[in-house]
C-alpha positions in Angstrom: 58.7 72.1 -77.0 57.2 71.7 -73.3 54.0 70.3 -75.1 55.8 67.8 -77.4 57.6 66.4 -74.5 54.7 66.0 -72.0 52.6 64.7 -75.5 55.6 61.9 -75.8 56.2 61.1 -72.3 55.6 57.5 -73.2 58.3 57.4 -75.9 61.1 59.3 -74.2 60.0 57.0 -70.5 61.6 53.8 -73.4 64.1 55.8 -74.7 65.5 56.8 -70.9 65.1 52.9 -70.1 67.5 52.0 -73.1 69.5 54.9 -72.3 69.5 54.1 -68.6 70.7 50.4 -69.3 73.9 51.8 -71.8 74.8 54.1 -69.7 74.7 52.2 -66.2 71.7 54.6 -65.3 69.4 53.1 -62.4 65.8 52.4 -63.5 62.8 53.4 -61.0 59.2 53.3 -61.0 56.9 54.8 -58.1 53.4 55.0 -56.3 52.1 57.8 -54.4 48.8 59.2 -52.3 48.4 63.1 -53.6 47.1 65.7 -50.9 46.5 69.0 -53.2 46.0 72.4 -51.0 44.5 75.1 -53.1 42.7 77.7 -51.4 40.9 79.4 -54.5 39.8 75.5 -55.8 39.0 74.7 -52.4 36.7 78.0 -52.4 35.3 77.1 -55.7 33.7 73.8 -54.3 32.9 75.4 -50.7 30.7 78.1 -52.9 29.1 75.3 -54.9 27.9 73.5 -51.8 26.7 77.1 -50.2 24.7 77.6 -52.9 23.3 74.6 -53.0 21.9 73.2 -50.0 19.1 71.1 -50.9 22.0 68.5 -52.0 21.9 65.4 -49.9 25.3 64.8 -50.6 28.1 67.5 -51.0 30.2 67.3 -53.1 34.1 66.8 -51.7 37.1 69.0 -52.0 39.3 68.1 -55.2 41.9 67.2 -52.6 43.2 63.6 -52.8 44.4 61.6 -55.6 46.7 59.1 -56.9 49.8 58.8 -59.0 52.4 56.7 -60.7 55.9 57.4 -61.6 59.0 56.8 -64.4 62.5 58.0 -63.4 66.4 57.2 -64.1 69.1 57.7 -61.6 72.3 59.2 -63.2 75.3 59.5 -60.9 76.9 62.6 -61.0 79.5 62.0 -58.0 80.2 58.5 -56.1 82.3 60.0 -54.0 79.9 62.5 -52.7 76.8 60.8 -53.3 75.2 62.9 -56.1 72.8 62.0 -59.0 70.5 63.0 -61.6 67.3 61.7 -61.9 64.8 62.6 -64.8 61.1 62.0 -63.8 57.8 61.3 -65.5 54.6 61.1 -63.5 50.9 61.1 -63.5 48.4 62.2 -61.4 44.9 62.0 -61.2 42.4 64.0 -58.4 38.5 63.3 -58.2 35.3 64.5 -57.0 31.8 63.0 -57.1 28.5 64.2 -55.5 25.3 62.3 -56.1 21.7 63.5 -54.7 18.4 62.0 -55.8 18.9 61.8 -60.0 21.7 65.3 -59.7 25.5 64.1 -59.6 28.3 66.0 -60.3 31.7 64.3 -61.6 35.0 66.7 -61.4 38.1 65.3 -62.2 42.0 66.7 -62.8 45.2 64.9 -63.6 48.2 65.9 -65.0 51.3 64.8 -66.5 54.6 66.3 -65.9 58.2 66.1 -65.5 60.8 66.9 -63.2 64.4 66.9 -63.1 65.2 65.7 -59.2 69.3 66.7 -58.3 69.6 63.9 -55.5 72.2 64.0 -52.7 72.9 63.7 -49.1 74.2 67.0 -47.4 76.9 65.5 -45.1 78.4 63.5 -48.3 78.7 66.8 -50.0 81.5 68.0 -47.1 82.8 64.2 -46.2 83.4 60.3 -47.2 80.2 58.2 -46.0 79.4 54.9 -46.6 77.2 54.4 -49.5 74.9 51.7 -51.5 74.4 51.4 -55.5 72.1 54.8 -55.0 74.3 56.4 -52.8 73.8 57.1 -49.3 70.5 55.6 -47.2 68.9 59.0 -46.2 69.0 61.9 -49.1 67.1 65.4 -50.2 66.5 65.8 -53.3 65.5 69.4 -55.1 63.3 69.9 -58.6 62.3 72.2 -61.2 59.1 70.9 -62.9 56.7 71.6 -65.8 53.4 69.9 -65.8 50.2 69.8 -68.2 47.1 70.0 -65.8 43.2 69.3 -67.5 40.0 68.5 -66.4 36.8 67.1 -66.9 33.2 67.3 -65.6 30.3 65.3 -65.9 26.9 66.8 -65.1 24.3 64.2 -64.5 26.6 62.0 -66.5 27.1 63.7 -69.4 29.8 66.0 -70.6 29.8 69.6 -69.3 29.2 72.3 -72.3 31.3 75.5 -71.8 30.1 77.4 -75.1 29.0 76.5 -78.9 29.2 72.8 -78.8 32.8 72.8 -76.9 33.4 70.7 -73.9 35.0 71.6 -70.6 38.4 70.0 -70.9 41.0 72.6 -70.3 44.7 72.3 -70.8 47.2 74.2 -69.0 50.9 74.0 -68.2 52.0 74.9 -64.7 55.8 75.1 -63.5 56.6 73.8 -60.0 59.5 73.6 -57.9 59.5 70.6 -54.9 61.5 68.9 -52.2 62.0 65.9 -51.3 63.1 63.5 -48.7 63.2 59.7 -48.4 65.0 56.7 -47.4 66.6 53.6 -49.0 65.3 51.4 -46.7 66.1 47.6 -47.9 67.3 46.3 -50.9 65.0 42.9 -52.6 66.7 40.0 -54.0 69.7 42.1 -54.7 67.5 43.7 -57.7 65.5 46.1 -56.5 65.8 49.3 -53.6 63.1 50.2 -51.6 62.8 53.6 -51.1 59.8 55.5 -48.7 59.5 58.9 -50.2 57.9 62.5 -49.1 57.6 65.0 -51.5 56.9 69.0 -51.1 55.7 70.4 -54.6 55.0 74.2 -54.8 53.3 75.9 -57.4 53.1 80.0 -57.9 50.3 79.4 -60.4 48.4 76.6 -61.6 45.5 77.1 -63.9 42.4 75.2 -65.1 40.6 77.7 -67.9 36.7 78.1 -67.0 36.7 75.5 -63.7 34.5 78.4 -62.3 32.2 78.6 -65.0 32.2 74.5 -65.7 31.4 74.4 -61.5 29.5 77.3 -60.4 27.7 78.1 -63.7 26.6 81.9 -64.0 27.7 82.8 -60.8 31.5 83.6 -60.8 32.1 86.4 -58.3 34.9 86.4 -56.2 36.2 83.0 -57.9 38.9 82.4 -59.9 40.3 79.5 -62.5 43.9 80.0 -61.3 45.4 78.6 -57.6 48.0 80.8 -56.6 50.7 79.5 -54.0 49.6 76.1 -54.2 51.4 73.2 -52.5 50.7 69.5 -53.4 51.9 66.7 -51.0 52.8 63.4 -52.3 53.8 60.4 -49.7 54.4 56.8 -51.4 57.2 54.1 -52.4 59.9 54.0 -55.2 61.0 51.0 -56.2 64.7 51.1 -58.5 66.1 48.2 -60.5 70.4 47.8 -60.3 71.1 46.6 -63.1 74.7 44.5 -62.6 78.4 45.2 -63.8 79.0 43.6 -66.9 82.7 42.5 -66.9 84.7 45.8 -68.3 82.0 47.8 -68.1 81.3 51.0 -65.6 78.1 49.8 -63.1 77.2 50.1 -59.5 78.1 46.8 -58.2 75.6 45.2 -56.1 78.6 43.3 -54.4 79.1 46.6 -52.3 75.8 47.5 -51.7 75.6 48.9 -47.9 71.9 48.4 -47.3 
C-alpha cells in the first residue's frame, strides 16, 4: 500500500488538485534548503576520507540538499483555526569528490508524504482574527512515510554491489516533524506567502549496502541505517485561494486579514 502510493505520487498530487478545487481545499506548492544530520552517514564519509588521504579533494558530507513540494489545505475548524493538509515532496542530497582521473558521485533523494494537522495554539482556547488560511503565525505537527534510494557513481560509472546488480537501494523510513511558519503577505489576492521551518525526526532511516557501495571491503564499525536522525528543511510555500463561487462554501478572499 505505502509503495503504491509513494509509486503514484504524481497521480494522487492531480487527483488532490481536483479534489482540492470541489471541495474548496487550498492548493500549495513549496521550495526548501535540506540540512540532513546523521551521525552514522556522516561517519561513513569521515572513514572514507581517513582512509584515503592521498585524495586532493574530499569528498563532502551528504548533508545539504534541495526539495520541492505538493500540498492541500482542508479546514477542519474556522472558528479555531484548524486544517488538514496532505503533502507530497521530494528531496534530493549530493556528494561529489574529484582528484586527478578518481571521482566519486553519492547521491540520495526520497519521496514521501505527510499528513501536516495545522493550527495556532491560542485559536484552539479563543476567537482570533484570521485570513483564508487561518491565522498568520501557526505549528503544524506530522506523521510521515518516505521512500529513500541512492546512487553512486565510481569514476563515472555505476557502482556494482554483487553479480551484475547496481547500488540503488530502496527503503521506506517513517518520520514524525514540526513545523512553524508564517503567512506573511498575500499576492494579487491569489496567492499566500508563507516562510516555513520544519523539524523532521527519524528513529531509523536506512540505505541497504551504503557502507559497502562507499567504503568497499572495509565495513567495521559502520552501518547502513542512521538512527535518531533529524533533517532540517527552511524554505517558502506559496498557496493558491481559489474564490467563492456564488452558493458555494469557500474562503472568501474579501475577508482575508493579511
Amino acid at each position: 500500500m505505502i509503495t503504491l502510493l509513494l509509486r503514484y505520487s504524481f497521480l494522487i498530487s492531480a487527483f488532490c488538485i481536483i479534489t482540492s478545487i470541489k471541495c474548496c481545499g487550498q492548493f500549495s506548492v513549496g521550495a526548501d534548503y535540506l540540512h540532513l544530520r546523521s551521525k552514522e552517514w556522516d561517519d561513513l564519509i569521515r572513514t572514507y576520507n581517513f582512509a584515503r588521504p592521498w585524495l586532493e579533494e574530499k569528498q563532502p558530507f551528504l548533508t545539504g540538499g534541495i526539495s520541492g513540494s505538493l500540498g492541500w489545505y482542508f479546514r477542519l475548524s474556522a472558528k479555531r483555526s484548524a486544517f488538514l493538509k496532505p503533502v507530497f515532496s521530494y528531496g534530493h542530497f549530493g556528494s561529489r569528490s574529484e582528484s586527478g582521473k578518481q571521482s566519486l558521485d553519492l547521491s540520495a533523494e526520497y519521496y514521501s508524504f505527510q499528513l501536516d494537522f495545522n493550527f495556532n495554539p491560542r485559536a484552539m482556547f479563543r476567537d482570533v482574527s484570521a485570513g483564508p488560511l487561518g491565522t498568520r503565525l501557526f505549528i503544524s505537527l506530522s506523521p510521515g512515510i518516505s521512500r529513500w534510494s541512492a546512487r553512486l557513481k565510481r569514476n563515472r560509472e555505476e557502482y556494482i554491489v554483487r553479480a551484475e546488480e547496481t547500488f540503488h537501494p530502496i527503503n521506506y523510513n517513517f518520520s514524525i516533524s514540526a513545523c512553524i511558519g508564517y503567512r506573511a503577505a498575500l499576492l494579487a489576492k491569489k496567492w499566500v506567502c508563507t516562510p516555513v521551518v520544519r523539524l523532521n525526526y527519524f528513529p531509523r532511516a536506512t540505505l541497504t549496502d551504503i557502507v559497502r557501495a562507499v567504503q568497499g571491503a572495509n565495513e567495521t564499525g559502520l552501518s547502513d541505517t542512521s538512527k535518531n536522525m533529524m533533517m532540517i528543511t527552511a524554505g517558502v510555500e506559496c498557496t493558491k485561494i481559489f474564490p467563492v463561487r456564488k452558493g458555494k462554501k469557500g474562503y472568501g478572499i474579501g475577508t482575508s486579514a493579511y
